[in-house]
C-alpha positions in Angstrom: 12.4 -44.7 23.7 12.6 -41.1 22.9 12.8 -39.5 19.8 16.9 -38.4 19.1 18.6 -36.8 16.4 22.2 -36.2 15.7 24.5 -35.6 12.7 27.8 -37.5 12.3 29.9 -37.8 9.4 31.8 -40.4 7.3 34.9 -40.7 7.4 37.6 -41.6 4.8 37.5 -45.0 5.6 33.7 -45.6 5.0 32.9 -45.3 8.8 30.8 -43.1 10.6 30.6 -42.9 14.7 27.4 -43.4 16.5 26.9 -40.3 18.3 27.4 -41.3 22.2 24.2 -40.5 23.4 22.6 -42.3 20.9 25.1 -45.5 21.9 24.1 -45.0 25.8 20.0 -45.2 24.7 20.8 -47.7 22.4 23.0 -49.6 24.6 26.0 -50.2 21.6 29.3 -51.4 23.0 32.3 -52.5 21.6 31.3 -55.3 19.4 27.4 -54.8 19.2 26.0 -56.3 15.8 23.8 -53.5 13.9 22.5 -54.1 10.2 22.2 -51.9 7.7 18.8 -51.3 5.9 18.6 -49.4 3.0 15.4 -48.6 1.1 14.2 -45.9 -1.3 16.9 -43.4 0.0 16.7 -43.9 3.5 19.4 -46.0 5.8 18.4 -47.6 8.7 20.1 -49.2 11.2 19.2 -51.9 13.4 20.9 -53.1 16.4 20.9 -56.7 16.7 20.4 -58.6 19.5 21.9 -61.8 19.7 20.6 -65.0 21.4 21.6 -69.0 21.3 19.7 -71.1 20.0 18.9 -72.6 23.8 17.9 -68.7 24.6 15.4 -68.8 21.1 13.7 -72.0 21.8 13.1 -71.7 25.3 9.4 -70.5 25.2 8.7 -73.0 22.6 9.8 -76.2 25.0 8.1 -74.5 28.0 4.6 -74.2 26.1 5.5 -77.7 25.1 6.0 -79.1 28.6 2.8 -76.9 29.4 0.4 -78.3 26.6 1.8 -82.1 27.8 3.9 -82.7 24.7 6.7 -85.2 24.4 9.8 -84.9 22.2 8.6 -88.7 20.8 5.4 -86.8 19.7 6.8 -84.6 17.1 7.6 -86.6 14.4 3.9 -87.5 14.3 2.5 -83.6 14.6 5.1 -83.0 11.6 3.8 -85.4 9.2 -0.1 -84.6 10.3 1.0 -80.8 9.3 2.2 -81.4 6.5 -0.9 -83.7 5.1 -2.7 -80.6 5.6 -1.0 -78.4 3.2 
């Protein structure tokens, strides 16, 4: 990603538009979640993807299936883990 910088301004209402080129690189459509990070001065904004829960945990039950696990084996791994602490 390159390095942009444009200037927008507030408006009366509290909102400020995201300079199109910016939204293009950013890929920010109507709708598109961003946060807002401030710290020290400095706002940042974040967009934020969004994924279901399905979309999250898919690498986690495919390195499952891969390392031989079975959903009946958790409950087991969970108590062993937690003797540890």
């Amino acid at each position: 990603m390159t390095e942009t910088i444009e200037m927008g301004t507030v408006s009366s209402r509290g909102q400020i538009a995201v300079p199109s080129d910016i939204r293009e690189e950013m890929g920010l459509k109507e709708g598109t979640k961003v946060l807002f990070f401030l710290t020290n001065g400095t706002l940042i904004i974040k967009k934020v993807s969004t994924q279901t829960f399905a979309e999250i945990t898919k690498p986690l039950k495919e390195a499952a299936k891969k390392a031989g696990l079975k959903e009946e084996d958790i409950p087991d791994l969970v108590h062993k883990a937690r003797k540890k602490q």
